[in-house]
N, C-alpha and C positions, 0 to 999 in steps of 0.2 A: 236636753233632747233625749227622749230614751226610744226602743224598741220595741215592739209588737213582740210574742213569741216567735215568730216566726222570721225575725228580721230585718235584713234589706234584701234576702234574696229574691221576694216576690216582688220587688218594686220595678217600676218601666228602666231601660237602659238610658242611658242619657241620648242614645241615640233615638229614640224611642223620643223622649220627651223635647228633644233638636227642632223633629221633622213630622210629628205625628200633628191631625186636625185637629179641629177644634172637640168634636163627639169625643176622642179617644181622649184628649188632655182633659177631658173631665172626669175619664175613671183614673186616671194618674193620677193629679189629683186629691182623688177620695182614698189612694192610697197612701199615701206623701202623708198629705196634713194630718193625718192619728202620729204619726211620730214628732211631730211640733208640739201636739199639746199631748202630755204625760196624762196617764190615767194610774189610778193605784195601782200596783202588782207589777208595772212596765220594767222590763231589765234595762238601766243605763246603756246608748249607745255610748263605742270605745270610742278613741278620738280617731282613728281608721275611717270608722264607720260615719261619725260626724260630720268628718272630711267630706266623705263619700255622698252623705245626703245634701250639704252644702254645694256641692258640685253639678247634680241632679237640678237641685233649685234654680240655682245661676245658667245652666244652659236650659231647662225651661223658661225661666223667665227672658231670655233671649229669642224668644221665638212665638211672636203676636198671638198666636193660638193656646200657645202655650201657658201665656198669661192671664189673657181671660181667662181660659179654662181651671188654671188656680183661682183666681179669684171669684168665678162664679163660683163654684164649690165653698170654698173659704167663705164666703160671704154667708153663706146657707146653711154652713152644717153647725153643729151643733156645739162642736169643740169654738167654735169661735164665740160661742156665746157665753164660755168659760171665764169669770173672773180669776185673775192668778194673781192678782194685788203688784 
């Protein structure tokens, strides 16, 4: 997993991604999933930060809106269409 320049500070709070609808779990999201799939130049996330993004995922994905809205995104963008062998 690695990082965006900029991050996990831009990303939704867990609280944020708990209790937020379905609209809002769709830009969550479009921000989450660029850290799943690495692009050249990405600085390694620390194992803090891994924690930290693993945590985000797990209480989004507890929360029905929460999910779809991963997976509509994911399903569509374009990092998912990434072969990583």
């Amino acid at each position: 997993i690695v990082s965006q320049s900029h991050g996990l500070s831009a990303l939704p709070t867990a609280d944020d991604v708990s209790t937020d609808d379905f609209m809002k779990q769709l830009g969550h999201a479009s921000q989450i999933i660029p850290l799943l799939h690495p692009q050249d130049g990405d600085k390694l996330l620390t194992d803090d930060e891994s924690t930290s993004l693993l945590e985000l995922l797990s209480r989004q994905f507890g929360h029905s809106d929460g999910i779809r809205g991963f997976f509509a995104v994911y399903l569509t963008s374009a990092e998912s269409l990434i072969d990583e062998d």
